[in-house]
N, CA, C and O atoms as a GROMACS GRO file, in nm:
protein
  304
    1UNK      N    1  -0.588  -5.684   5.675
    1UNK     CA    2  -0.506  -5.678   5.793
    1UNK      C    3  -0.581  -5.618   5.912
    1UNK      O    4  -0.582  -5.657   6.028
    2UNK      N    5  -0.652  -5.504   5.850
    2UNK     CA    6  -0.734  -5.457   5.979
    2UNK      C    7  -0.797  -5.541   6.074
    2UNK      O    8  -0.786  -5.546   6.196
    3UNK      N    9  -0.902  -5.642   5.951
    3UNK     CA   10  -0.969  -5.731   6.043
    3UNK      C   11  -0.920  -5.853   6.104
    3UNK      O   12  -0.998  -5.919   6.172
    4UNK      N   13  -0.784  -5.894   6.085
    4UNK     CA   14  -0.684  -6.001   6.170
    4UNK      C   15  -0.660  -5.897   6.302
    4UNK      O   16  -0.650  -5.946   6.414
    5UNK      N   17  -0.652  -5.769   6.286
    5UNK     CA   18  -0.628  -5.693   6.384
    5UNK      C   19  -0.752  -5.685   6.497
    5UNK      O   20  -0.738  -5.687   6.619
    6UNK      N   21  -0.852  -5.678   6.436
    6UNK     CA   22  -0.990  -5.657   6.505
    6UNK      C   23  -0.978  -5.846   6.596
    6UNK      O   24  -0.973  -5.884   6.713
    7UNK      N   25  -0.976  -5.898   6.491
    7UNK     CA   26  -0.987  -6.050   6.569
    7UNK      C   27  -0.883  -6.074   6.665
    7UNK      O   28  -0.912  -6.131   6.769
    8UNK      N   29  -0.755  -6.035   6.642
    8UNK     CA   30  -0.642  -6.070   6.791
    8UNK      C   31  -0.720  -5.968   6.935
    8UNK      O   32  -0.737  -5.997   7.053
    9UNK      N   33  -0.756  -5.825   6.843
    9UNK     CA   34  -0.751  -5.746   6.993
    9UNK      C   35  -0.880  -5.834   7.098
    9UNK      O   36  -0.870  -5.868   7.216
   10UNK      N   37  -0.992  -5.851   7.008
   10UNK     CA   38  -1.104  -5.928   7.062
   10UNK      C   39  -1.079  -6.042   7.184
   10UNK      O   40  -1.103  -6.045   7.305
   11UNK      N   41  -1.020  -6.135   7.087
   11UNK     CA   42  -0.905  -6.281   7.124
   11UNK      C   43  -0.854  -6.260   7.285
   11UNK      O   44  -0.860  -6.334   7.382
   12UNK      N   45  -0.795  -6.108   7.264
   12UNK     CA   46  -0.710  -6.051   7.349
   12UNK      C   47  -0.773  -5.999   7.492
   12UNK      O   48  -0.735  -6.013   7.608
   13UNK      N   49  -0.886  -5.933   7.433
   13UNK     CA   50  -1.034  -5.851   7.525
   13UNK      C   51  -1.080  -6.008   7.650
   13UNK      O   52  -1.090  -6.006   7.773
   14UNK      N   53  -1.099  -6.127   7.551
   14UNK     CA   54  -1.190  -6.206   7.618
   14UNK      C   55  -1.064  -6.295   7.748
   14UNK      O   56  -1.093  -6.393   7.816
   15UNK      N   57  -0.970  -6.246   7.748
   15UNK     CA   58  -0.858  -6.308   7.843
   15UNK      C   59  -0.865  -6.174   7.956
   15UNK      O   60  -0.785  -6.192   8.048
   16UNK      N   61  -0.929  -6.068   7.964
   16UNK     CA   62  -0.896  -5.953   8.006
   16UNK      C   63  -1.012  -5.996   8.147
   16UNK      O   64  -1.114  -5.927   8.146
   17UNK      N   65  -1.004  -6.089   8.252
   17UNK     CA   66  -1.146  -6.043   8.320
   17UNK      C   67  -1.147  -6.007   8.472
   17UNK      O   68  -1.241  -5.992   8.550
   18UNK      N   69  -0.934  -5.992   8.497
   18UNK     CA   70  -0.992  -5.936   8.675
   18UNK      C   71  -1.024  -5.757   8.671
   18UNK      O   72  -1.036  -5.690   8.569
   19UNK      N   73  -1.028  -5.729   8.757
   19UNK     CA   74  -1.101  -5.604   8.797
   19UNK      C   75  -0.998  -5.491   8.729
   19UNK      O   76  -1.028  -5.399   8.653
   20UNK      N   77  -0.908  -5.518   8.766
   20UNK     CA   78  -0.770  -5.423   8.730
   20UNK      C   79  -0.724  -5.412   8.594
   20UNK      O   80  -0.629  -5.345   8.553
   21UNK      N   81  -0.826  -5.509   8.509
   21UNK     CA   82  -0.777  -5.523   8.369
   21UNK      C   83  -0.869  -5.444   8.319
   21UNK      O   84  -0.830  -5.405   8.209
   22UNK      N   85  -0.994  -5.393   8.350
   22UNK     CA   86  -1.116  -5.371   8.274
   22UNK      C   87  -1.044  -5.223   8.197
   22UNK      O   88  -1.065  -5.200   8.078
   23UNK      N   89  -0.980  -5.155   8.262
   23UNK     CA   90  -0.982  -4.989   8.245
   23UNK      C   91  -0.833  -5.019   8.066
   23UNK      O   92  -0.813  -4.931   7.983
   24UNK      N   93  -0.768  -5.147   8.064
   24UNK     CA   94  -0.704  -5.208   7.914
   24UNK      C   95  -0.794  -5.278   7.821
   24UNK      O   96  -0.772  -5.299   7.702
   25UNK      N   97  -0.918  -5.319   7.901
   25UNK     CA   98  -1.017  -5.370   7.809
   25UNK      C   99  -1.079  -5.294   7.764
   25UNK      O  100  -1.115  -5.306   7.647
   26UNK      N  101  -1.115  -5.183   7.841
   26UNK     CA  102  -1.237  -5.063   7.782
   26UNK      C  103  -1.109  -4.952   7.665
   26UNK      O  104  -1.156  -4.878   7.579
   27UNK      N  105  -0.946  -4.965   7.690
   27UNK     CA  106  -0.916  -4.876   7.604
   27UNK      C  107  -0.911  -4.965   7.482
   27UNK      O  108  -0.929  -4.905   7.376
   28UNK      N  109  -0.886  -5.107   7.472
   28UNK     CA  110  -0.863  -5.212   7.317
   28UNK      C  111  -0.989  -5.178   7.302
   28UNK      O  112  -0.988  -5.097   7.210
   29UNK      N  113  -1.139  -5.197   7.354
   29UNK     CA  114  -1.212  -5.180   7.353
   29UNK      C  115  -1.276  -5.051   7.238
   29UNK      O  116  -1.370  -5.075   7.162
   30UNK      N  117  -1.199  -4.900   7.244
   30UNK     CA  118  -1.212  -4.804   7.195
   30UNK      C  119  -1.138  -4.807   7.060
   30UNK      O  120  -1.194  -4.765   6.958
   31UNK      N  121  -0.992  -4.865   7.057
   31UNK     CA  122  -0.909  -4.894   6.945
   31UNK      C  123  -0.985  -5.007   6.867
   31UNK      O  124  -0.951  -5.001   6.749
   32UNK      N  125  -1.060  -5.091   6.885
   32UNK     CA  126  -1.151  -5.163   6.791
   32UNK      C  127  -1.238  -5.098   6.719
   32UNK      O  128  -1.243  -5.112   6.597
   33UNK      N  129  -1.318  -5.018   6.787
   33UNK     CA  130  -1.433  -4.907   6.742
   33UNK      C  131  -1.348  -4.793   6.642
   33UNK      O  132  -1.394  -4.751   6.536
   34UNK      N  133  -1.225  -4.756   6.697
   34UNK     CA  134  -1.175  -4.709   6.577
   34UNK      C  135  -1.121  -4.749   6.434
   34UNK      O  136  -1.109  -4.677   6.334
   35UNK      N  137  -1.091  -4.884   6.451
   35UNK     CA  138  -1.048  -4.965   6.326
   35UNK      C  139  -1.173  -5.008   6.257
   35UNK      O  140  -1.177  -5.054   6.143
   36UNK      N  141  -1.252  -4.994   6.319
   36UNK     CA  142  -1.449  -5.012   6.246
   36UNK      C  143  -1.487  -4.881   6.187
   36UNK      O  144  -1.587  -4.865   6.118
   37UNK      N  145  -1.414  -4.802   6.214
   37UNK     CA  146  -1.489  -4.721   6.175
   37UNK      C  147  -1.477  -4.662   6.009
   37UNK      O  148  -1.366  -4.675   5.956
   38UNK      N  149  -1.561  -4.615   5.948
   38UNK     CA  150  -1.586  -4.532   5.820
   38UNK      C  151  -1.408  -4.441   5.801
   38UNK      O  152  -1.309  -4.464   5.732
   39UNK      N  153  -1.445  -4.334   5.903
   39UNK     CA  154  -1.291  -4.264   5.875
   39UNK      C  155  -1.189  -4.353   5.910
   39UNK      O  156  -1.132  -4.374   5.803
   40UNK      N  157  -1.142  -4.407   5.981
   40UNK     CA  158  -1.027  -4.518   5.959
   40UNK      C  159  -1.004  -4.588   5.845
   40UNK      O  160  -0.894  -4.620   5.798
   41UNK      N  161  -1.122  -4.613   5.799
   41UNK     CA  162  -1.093  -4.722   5.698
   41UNK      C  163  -1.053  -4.627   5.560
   41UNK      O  164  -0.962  -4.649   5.481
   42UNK      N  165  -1.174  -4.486   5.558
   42UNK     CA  166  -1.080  -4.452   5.440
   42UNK      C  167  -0.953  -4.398   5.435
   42UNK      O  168  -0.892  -4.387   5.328
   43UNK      N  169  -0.905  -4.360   5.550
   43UNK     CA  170  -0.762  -4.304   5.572
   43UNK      C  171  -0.646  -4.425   5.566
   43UNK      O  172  -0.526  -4.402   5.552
   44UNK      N  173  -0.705  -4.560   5.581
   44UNK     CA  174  -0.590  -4.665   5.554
   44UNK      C  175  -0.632  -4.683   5.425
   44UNK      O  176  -0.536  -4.732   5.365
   45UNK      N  177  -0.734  -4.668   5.343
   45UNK     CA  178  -0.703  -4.711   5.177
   45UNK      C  179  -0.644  -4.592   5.079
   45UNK      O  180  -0.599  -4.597   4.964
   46UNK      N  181  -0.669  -4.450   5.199
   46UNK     CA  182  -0.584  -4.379   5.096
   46UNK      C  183  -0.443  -4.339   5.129
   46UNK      O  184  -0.386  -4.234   5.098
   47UNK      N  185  -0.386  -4.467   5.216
   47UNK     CA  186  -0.252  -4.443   5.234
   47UNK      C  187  -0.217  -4.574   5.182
   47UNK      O  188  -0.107  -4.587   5.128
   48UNK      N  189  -0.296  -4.672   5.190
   48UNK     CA  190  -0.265  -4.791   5.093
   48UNK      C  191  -0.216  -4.732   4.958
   48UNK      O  192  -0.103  -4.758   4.917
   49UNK      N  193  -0.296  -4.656   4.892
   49UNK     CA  194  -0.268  -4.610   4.746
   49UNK      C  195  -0.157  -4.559   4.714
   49UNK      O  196  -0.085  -4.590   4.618
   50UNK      N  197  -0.130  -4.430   4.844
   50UNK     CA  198  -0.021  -4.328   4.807
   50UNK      C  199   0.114  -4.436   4.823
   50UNK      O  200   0.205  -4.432   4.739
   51UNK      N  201   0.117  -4.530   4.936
   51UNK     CA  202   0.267  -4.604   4.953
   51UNK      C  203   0.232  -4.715   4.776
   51UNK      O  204   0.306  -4.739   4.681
   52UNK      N  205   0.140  -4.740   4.795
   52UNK     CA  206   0.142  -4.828   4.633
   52UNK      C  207   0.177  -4.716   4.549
   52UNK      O  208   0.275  -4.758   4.487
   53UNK      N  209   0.157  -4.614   4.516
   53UNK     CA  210   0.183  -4.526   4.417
   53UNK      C  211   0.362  -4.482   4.428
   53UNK      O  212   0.434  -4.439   4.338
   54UNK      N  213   0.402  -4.515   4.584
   54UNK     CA  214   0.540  -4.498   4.588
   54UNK      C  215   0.631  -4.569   4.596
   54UNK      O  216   0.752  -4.546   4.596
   55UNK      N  217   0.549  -4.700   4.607
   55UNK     CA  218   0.616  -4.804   4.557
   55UNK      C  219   0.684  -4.846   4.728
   55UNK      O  220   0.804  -4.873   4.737
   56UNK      N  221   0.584  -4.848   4.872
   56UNK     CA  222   0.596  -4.865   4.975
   56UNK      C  223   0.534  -4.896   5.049
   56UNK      O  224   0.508  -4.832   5.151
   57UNK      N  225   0.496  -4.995   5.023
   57UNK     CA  226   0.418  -5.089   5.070
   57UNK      C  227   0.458  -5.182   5.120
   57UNK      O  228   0.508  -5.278   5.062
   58UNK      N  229   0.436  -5.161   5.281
   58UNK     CA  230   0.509  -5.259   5.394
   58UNK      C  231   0.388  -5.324   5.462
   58UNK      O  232   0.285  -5.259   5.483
   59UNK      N  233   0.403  -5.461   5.496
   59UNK     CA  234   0.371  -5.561   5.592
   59UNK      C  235   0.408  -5.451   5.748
   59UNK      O  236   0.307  -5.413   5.806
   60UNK      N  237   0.451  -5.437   5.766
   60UNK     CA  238   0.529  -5.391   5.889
   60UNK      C  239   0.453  -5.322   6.009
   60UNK      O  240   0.463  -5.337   6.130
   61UNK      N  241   0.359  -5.227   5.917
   61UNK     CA  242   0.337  -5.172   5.984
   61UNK      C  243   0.203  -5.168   5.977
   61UNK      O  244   0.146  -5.074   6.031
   62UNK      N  245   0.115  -5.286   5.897
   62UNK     CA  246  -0.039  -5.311   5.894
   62UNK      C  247  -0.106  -5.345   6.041
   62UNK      O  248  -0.062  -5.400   6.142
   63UNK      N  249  -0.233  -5.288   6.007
   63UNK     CA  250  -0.264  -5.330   6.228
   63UNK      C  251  -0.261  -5.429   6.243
   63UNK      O  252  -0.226  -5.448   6.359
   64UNK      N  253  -0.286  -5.568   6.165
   64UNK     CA  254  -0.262  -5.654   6.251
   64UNK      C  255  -0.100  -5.709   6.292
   64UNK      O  256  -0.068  -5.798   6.371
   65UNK      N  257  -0.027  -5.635   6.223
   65UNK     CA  258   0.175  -5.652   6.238
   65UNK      C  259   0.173  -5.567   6.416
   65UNK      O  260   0.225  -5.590   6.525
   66UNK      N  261   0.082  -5.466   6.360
   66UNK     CA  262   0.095  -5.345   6.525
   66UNK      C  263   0.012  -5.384   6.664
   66UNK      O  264   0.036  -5.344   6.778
   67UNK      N  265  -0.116  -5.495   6.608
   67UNK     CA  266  -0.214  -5.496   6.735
   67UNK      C  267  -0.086  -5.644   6.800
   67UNK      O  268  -0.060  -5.656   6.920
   68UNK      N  269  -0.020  -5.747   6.679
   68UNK     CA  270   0.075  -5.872   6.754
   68UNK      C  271   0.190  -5.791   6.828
   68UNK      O  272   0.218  -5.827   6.942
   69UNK      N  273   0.263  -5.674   6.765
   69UNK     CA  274   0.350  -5.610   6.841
   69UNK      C  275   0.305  -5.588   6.988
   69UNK      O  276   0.373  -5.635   7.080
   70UNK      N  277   0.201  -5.521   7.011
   70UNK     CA  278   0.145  -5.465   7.118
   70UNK      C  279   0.107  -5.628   7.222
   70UNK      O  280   0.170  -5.654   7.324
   71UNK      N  281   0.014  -5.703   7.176
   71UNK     CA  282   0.001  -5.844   7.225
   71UNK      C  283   0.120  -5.972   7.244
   71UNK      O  284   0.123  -6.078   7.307
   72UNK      N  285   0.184  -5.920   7.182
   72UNK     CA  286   0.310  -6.030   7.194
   72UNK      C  287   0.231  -6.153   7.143
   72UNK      O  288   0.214  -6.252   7.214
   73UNK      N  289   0.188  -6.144   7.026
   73UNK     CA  290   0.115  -6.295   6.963
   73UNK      C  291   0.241  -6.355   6.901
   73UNK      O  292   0.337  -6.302   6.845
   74UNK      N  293   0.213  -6.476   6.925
   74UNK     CA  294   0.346  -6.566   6.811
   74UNK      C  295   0.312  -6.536   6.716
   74UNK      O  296   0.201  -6.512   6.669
   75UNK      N  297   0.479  -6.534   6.652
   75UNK     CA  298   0.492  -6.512   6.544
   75UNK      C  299   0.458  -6.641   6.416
   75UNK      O  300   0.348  -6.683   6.451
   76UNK      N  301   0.476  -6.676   6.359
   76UNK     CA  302   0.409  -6.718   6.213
   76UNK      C  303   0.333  -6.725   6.102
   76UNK      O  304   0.357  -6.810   6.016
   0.00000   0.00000   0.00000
């Protein structure tokens, strides 16, 4: 999910190009670099575990459910 997330915000980045947009491109920009990163990733597999261990494990709220919320991507 992360990386459907990484690919919309990108998707999203390359529509971004008058002047007034740059300062929403440079912050998706920073929220990409954080979903790349080492600590992100292990903090989403060890909450993957604990909601699997609790038996809560939602679609809902995976980044790429949160980066379409934020983008208004169609749904399907």
């Amino acid at each position: 999910d992360t990386d459907r997330a990484l690919v919309l915000l990108e998707e999203y980045c390359k529509k971004l190009r008058k002047p007034e947009e740059q300062q929403l491109k440079k912050a998706i920009r920073k929220v990409m670099g954080i979903f790349k990163s080492s600590l992100f990733q292990a903090l989403l597999g060890s909450f993957k575990k604990k909601a699997t261990r609790h038996g809560t494990t939602s679609h809902t709220s995976s980044p790429a459910v949160l980066a379409c919320d934020v983008l208004g991507c169609p749904k399907g």
